[in-house]
Every structure is written in structure tokens, then in C-alpha cells.
C-alpha positions as CSV (number, residue, x, y, z in Angstrom):
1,X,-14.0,38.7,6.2
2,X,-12.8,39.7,9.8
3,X,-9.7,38.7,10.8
4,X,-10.6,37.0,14.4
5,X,-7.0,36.1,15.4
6,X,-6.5,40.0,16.2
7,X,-9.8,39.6,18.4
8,X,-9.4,40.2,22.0
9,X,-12.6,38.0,22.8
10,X,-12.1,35.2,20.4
11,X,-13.2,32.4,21.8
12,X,-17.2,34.6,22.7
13,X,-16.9,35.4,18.7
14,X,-16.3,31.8,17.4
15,X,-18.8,30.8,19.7
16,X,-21.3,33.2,18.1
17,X,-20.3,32.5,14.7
18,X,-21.1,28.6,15.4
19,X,-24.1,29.7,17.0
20,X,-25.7,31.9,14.2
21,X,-23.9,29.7,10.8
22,X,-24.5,26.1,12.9
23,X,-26.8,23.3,12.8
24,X,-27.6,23.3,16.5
25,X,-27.3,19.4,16.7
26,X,-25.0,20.2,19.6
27,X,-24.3,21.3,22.9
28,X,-20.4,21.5,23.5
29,X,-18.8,22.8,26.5
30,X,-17.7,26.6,25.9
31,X,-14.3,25.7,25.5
32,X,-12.7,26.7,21.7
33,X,-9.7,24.3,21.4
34,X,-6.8,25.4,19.3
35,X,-4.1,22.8,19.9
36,X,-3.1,19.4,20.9
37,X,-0.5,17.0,22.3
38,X,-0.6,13.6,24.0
39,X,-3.5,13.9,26.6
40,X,-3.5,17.6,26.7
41,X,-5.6,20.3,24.7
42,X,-5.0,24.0,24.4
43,X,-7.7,27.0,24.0
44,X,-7.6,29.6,21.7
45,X,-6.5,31.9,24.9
46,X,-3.7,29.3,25.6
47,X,-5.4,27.6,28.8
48,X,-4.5,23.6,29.1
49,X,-7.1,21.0,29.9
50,X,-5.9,17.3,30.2
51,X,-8.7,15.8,27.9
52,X,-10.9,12.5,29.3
53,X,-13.3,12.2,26.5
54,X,-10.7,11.3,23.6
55,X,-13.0,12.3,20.9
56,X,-15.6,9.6,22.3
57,X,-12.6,7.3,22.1
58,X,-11.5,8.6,18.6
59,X,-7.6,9.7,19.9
60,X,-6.8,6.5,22.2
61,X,-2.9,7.3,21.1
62,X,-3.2,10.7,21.9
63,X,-3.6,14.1,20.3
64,X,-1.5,14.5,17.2
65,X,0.6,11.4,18.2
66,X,4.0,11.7,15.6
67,X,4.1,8.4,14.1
68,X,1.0,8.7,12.9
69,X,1.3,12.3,11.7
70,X,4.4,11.3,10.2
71,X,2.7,9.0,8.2
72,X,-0.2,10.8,7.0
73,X,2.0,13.6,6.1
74,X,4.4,11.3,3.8
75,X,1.0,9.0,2.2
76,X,-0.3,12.8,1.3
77,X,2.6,13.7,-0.3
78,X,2.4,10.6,-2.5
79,X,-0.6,9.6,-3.1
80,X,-4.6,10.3,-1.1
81,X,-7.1,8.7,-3.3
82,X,-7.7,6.5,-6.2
83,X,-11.5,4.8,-5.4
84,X,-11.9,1.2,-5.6
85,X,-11.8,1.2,-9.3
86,X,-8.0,0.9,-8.8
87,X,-5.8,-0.6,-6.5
88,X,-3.2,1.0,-4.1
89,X,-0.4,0.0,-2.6
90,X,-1.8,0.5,1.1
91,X,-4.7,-1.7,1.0
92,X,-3.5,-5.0,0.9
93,X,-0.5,-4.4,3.9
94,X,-3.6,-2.7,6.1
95,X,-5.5,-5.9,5.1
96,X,-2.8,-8.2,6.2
97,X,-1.6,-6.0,9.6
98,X,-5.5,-5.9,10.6
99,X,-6.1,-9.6,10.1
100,X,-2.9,-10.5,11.9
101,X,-3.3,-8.3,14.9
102,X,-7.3,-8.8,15.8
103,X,-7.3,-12.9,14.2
104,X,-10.2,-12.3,11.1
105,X,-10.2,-13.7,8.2
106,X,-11.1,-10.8,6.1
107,X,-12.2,-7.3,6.4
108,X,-14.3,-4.3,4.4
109,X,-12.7,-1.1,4.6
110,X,-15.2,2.1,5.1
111,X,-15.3,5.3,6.5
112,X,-17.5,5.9,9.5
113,X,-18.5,4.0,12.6
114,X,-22.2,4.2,11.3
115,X,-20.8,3.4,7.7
116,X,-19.1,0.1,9.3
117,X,-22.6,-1.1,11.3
118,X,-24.7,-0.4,7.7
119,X,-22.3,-2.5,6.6
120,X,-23.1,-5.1,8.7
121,X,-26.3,-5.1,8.9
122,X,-26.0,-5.7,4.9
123,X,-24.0,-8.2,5.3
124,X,-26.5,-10.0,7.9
125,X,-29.0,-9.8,5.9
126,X,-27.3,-11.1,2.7
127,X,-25.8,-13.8,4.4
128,X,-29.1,-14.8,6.1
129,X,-30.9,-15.5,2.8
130,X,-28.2,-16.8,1.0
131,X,-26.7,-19.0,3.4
132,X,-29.2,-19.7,6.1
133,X,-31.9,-19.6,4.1
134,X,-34.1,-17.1,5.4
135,X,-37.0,-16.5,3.2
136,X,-36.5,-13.3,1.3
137,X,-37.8,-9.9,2.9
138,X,-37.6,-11.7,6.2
139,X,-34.1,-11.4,8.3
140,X,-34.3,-10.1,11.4
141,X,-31.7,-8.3,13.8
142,X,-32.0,-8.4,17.6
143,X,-30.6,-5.0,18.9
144,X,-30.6,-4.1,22.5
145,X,-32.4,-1.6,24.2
146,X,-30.4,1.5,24.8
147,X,-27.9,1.1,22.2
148,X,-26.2,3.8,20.4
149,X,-24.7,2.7,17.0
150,X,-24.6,5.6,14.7
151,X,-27.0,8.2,13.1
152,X,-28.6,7.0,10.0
153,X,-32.1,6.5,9.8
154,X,-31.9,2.7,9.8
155,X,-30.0,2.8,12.7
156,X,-31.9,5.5,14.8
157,X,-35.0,3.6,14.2
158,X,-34.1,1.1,16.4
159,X,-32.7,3.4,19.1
160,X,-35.2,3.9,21.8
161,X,-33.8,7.3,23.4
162,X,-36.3,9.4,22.2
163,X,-33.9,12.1,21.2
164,X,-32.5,9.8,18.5
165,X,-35.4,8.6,17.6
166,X,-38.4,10.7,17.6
167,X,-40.1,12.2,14.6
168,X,-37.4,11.1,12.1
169,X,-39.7,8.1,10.7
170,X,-40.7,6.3,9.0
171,X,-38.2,3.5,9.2
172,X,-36.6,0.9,8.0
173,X,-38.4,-3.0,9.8
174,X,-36.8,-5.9,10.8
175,X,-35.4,-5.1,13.8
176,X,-36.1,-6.6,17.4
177,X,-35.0,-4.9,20.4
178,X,-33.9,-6.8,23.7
179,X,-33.1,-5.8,26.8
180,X,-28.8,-5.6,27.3
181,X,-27.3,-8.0,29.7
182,X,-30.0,-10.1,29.6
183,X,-29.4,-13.6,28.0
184,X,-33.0,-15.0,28.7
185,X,-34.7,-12.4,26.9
186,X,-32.2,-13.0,23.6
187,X,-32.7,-16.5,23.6
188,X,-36.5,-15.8,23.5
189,X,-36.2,-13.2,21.0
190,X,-34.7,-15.7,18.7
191,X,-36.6,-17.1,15.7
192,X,-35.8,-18.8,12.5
193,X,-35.7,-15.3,10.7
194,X,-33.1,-13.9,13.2
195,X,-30.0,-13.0,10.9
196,X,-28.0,-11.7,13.9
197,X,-27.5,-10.4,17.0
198,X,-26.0,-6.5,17.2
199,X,-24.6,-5.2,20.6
200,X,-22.2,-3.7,22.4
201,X,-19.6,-5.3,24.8
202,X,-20.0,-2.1,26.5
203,X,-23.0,0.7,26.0
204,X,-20.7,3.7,26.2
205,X,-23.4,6.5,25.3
206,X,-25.8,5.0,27.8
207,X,-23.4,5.7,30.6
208,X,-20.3,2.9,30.2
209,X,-23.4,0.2,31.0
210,X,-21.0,-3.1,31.9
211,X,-23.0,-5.9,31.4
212,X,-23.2,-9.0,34.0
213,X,-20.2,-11.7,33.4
214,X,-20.6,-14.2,31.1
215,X,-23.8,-11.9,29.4
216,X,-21.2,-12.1,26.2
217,X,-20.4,-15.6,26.4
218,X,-23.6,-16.8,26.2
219,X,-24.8,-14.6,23.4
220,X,-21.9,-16.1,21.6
221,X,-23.2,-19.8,22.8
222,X,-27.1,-18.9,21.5
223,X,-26.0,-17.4,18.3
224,X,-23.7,-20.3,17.6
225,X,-26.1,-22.6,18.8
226,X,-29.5,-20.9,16.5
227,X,-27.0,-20.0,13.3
228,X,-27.2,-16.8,14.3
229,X,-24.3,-13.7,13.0
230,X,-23.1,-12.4,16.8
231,X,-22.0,-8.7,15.7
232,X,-19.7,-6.8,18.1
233,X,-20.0,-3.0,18.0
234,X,-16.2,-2.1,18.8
235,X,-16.1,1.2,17.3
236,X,-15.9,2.7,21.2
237,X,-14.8,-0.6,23.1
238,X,-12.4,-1.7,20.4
239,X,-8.3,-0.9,20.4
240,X,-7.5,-1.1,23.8
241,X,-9.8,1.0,25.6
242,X,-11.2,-1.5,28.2
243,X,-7.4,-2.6,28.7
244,X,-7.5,-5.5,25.8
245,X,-7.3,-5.2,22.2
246,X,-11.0,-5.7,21.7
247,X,-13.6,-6.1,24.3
248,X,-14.6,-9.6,23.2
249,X,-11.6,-10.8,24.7
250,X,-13.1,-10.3,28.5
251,X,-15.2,-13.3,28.2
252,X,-12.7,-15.1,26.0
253,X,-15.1,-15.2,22.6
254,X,-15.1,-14.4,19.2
255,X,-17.8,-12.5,17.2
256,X,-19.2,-13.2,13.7
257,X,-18.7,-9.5,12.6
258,X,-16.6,-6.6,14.3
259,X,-16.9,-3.1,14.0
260,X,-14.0,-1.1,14.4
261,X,-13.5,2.6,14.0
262,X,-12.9,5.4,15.7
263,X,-8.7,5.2,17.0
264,X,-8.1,3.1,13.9
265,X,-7.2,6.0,12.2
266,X,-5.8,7.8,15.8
267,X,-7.9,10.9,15.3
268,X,-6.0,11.8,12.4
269,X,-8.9,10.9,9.4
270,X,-12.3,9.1,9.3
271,X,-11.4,5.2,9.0
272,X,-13.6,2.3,10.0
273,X,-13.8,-1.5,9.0
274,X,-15.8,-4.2,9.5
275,X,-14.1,-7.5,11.0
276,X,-15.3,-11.2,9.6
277,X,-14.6,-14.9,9.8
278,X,-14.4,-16.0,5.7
279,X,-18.2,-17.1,5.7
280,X,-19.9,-14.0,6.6
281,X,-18.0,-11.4,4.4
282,X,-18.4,-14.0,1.6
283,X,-21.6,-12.8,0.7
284,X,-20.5,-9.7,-1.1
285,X,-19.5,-9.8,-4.7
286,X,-18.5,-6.9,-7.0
287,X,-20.8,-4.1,-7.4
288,X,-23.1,-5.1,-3.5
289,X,-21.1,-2.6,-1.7
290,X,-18.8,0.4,-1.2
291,X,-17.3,3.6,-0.3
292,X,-15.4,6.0,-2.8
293,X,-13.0,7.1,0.0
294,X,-13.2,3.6,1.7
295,X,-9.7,1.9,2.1
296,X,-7.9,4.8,0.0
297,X,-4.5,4.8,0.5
298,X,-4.2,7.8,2.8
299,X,-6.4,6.4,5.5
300,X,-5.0,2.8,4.8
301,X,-1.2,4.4,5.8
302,X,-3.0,6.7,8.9
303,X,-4.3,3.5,10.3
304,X,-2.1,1.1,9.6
305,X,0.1,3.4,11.8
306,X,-2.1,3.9,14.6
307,X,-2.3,0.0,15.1
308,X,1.1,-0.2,15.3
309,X,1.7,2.6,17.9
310,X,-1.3,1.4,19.7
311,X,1.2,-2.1,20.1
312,X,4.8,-1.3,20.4
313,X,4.4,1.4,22.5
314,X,2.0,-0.8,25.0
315,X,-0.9,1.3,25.2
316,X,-3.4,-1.7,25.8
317,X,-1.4,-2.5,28.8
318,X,-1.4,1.0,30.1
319,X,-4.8,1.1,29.7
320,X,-5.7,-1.7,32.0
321,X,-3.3,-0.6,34.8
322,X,-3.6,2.9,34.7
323,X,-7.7,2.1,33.9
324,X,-8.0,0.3,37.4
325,X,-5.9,2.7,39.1
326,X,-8.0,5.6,38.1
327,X,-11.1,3.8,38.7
328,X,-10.1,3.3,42.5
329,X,-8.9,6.3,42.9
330,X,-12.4,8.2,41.4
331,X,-14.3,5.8,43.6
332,X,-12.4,6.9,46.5
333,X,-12.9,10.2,45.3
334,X,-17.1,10.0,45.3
335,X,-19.8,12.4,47.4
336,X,-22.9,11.0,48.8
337,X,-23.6,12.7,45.2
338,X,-22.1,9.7,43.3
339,X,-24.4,6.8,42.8
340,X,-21.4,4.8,40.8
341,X,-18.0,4.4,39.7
342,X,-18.1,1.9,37.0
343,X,-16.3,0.9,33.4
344,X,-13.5,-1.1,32.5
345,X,-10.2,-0.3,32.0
346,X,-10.1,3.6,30.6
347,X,-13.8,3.2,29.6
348,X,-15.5,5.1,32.8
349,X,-18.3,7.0,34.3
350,X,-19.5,8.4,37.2
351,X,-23.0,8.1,37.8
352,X,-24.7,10.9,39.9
353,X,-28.0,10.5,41.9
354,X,-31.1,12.5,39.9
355,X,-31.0,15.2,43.3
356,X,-27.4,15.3,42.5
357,X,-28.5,18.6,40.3
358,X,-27.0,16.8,36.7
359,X,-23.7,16.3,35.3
360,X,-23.3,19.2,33.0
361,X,-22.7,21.6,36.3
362,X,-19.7,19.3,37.4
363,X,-18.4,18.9,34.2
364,X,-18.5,23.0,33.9
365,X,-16.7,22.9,37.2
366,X,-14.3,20.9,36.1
367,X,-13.4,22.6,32.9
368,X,-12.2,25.3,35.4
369,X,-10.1,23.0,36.9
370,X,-8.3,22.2,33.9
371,X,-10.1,19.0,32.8
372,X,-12.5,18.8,29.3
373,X,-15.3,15.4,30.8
374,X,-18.8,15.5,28.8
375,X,-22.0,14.5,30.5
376,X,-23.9,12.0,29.1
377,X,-27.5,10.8,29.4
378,X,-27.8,13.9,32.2
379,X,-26.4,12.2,35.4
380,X,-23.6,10.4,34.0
381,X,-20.0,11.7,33.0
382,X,-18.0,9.7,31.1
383,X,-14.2,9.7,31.5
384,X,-12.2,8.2,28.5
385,X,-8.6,9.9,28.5
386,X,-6.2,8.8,26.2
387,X,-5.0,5.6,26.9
388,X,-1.2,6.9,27.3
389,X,-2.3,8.3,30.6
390,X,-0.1,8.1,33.0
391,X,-0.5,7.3,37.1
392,X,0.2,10.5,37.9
393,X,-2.1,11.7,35.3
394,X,-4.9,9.4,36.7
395,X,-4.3,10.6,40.2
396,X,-4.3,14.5,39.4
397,X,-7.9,13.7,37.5
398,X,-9.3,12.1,40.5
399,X,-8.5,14.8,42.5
400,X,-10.1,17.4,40.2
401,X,-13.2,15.3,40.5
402,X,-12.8,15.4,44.7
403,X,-13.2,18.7,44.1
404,X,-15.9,19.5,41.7
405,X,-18.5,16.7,42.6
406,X,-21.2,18.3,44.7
């Protein structure tokens, strides 16, 4: 095997190794990284970027913060995996620290954001025939139009962007789609089958899409009101990054299920859960459900310290301030180019106009300004830096942004 450290091009050679060994399922920037710390990232030919994509929200503490590396590093010394069939001494304290911190009564450990959602969506449907009483075969999920909850086939086939959708059927039924922000057409959606109601407090890979006030609070009213499961995808919204613990707590409600993922393990190791209240989660008996790596002692330690970092150190705060500081400052910042600056807290997006020529060329330009931003949905780019950003941090990325937008 070639030795590609001694290469003098190695960032063009691992980029042609991924090209001709890879699944091309993706289209990254041309940027190899090599290294990490707090909200910077280093390339393999030692140029920094300050990083506003976070892993899609995965490193909300920060690249390779060292609490949380400190605790991985000790758990993996002791002990990384046992399966369910035996218990461990990390599972029940990450039970008992989740629960207290987000207020659920109970909560199923698995891997994956799309792990956590297929989880749900079991759980709905379980619940809906043996507690609501909806005839077998039957349940029903209202999903919203432009969602993005995972990659499995049940969950792509109710996506309608035809990139995550097309020619990957047949698929699973029972799924309705609304459109998002729009309380009218839920409540008509809503039947005596509906098992739940699936959404995001914030679509973040169809652009950071905020939905109207109050759009959340009345879901929460017509699922309460039609004995309906109100499931809150979390996975990107969830752990501070809109400047509150969870999302949910904008509109001051409380969902049946929440999905968590992504920063509950910091970036350090794949960990998600689903949230409950004691009725839903109730459903599930011995043998329904699981994961062999789900709630194994070395993600159980990982996350258990990235919750507690994300607290003490006041990163949900910092979020919020620094969030609406950046948010000005990008939206002073915009071209006739920009159509909108919107998000909430360090959840945000510029939107370009369709003339604008796309967002990939800006991101490009401002990868040689030092900053790593990913396009999505081709007009949008998505900023979501680590939520220990600081003011001076948010000013310097707003400046980059003066001076790549077309």
C-alpha cells in the first residue's frame, strides 16, 4: 500500500481514492480535514477553516471537546459493549440524567437519528392499536411535506424531494403528508386511524424552514384534542441549537415522543434516543425492539458527558445570544443576491434568489476564506457553527459572507 503521508499532493490523491473506492452518494466540498478543536478544523496541508455546519448539528460542543473525550477514552478502557442481554453500569445514570434534564418519563436508547424515528414510528403504531384502538393494519402517520427524517426506506417513502425518494420503491403505506406550518391542513388530515403526527420544529435540510408562531402549539392542541401521538424530530433542533434545550420549548409545549440524536453523543460516537411520557413507551415489552450497540456502556458514558458540558458550560445560552447576534449581523451582511436571512438561534440560512447562480459557488468562495458552509436544496446555505461560538467569531463569519456573496 502507498504510504500517502509522504505525498506532496495528498489531499488530490485521497480525493481520487474516494472517488474510484466510493459510493458516490456524495458531493463534499474539496476540502480533506485532518484535525479538530473547538470551532475550528484543519486540512491535511495544515489550512484552518472555522466550521458552520457542525456535522449537520452533530458537534454542538465543539470538535473533540475534552470532557467528553476524556470520558470516552476512560469507558473504553473499562468496558465498550455488553448488548442488552446484560446490564451495565452506564445505562441506568444516562436514563436518570436524560429524564431529569429534558422532563420524560422514560426513554429507548438507539443508535442513529433514523434508528430513533423507526423507533417511533413503532412505537405509534403499537400504541395506536393497543391503546387507542385503531383497527389492526390501519394506523396512520401525518408527515409534512418537505421533511427530512432519515434514509431508510420507510422513511424515504414519505419524503417528497425526489432525490430521496425516486425509484427506491416500493414502500412501506400508512403515511399522510401535509403541508408544514399549516395547522388547517393537519386538522383536516386527521382521521380516526391517525396514530400520530411526525414533524419538525424546524425543517433544517429544507433550508432552516421556521414555521409561523403558534404552528407548534396548535399541533400540540389537535393531537391532544383527536388522541393523537405529537412526535418532535429533535435530532437537528434538539440540545440547544435554536438557543433552548429543545425546540418545543419556543411555543411552551410538550411532545408525545422526542427524537434526539446527533450532539448527544458530541460527535464523539453514534448515539440517539427516543423521549416519551410513560403511556407511549409503555407499549414495548421484551423481545418488540432493539439495537445490539443501543445504550452500551461506551455511548451511555460519551453522552452522558456531552449533556453535561452542553449545561455547565452554558452553551444553550450562548447559542441564543451569539445566534441573534450572528443572524443581524449576516442580514446586514446580504446582496441584492440574498432573498433571506432566517433560523433561530445558531440554526441559519441564507437563502439566495434562483438568478443568484446557486449556493455551491459561494460556499466554494468561502472555503477560500477560511470558512467550511454546505449548500443545501441549491440556493440555500445553511450556517450551524458550534454552539461555543463566540461574538467575535460570529462577526468575523459575517464578514466572510460580505465578501463572498455575489
Amino acid at each position: 500500500m502507498n504510504d500517502l503521508s509522504l505525498s506532496p499532493h495528498l489531499a488530490e490523491d485521497m480525493i481520487a481514492l474516494e472517488a474510484r473506492y466510493g459510493a458516490k452518494n456524495y458531493k463534499p466540498l474539496d476540502v480533506v480535514l485532518t484535525r479538530g478543536q473547538g470551532v475550528w478544523v484543519w486540512d491535511v496541508d495544515g489550512r484552518r477553516y472555522l466550521d458552520c455546519l457542525s456535522a449537520y448539528s452533530a458537534v454542538n460542543q465543539g470538535h473533540c471537546h475534552p470532557a467528553i473525550l476524556a470520558a470516552m477514552v476512560e469507558q473504553a478502557g473499562r468496558l465498550t459493549l455488553t448488548s442488552r442481554a446484560f446490564r451495565n453500569d452506564q445505562l441506568a445514570p444516562f436514563y436518570e440524567e436524560l429524564c431529569a434534564l429534558t422532563g420524560s418519563h422514560k426513554a429507548l436508547p438507539m443508535n442513529s437519528g433514523a434508528e430513533a424515528v423507526e423507533s417511533a414510528l413503532k412505537v405509534a403504531r403499537k400504541w395506536a392499536y393497543e391503546v387507542k384502538g385503531v383497527p389492526d393494519g390501519q394506523a396512520e402517520v401525518i408527515v409534512c411535506a418537505d421533511n427530512f427524517h432519515g434514509r431508510t426506506i420507510a422513511i424515504v417513502g414519505f419524503s417528497t424531494d425526489p432525490t430521496s425518494h425516486d425509484h427506491f420503491g416500493p414502500f412501506p403505506p400508512g403515511f399522510r403528508i401535509v403541508p408544514f406550518g399549516d395547522a388547517e391542513a393537519l386538522a383536516q388530515a386527521i382521521t380516526p386511524n391517525t396514530a400520530a403526527f411526525l414533524v419538525e420544529p424546524i425543517q433544517g435540510e429544507a433550508g432552516v424552514i421556521v414555521p409561523p408562531a403558534g404552528y407548534l402549539k396548535r399541533a400540540r392542541e389537535l393531537c391532544t384534542q383527536h388522541n393523537v401521538l405529537l412526535i418532535l424530530d429533535e435530532i437537528q433542533t434538539g440540545l440547544g441549537r435554536t438557543g433552548k434545550l429543545l425546540a418545543e420549548e419556543h411555543e411552551g409545549i410538550e411532545a408525545d415522543l422526542t427524537l434526539i440524536g446527533k450532539a448527544l453523543s458530541g460527535g464523539f460516537y453514534p448515539v440517539s434516543a427516543v423521549l416519551s411520557n410513560a403511556e407511549a413507551m409503555s407499549v414495548l415489552h421484551p423481545g418488540e425492539h432493539g439495537s445490539t450497540f443501543g445504550g452500551n456502556p461506551l455511548a451511555c458514558a460519551v453522552a452522558r458527558a456531552a449533556l453535561r458540558v452542553l449545561v455547565e458550560e452554558g452553551m444553550i445560552d450562548n447559542a441564543a445570544q451569539v445566534g441573534a447576534r450572528l443572524q443581524a449581523n449576516l442580514a446586514a451582511a446580504a446582496t441584492p443576491a440574498v432573498k433571506e436571512v432566517r433560523g433561530r438561534g445558531l440554526m441559519l440560512a441564507v437563502e439566495l434568489h434562483p438568478e443568484a447562480g446557486g449556493a455551491r459557488r459561494v460556499c466554494e468562495r468561502l472555503q477560500t476564506l477560511g470558512l467550511l458552509a454546505k449548500e443545501t436544496h441549491e440556493h440555500t446555505i445553511r450556517i450551524a457553527p458550534p454552539l461555543i461560538l463566540t461574538p467575535d467569531q460570529a462577526d468575523w463569519i459575517a464578514e466572510q459572507f460580505a465578501k463572498a456573496l455575489p
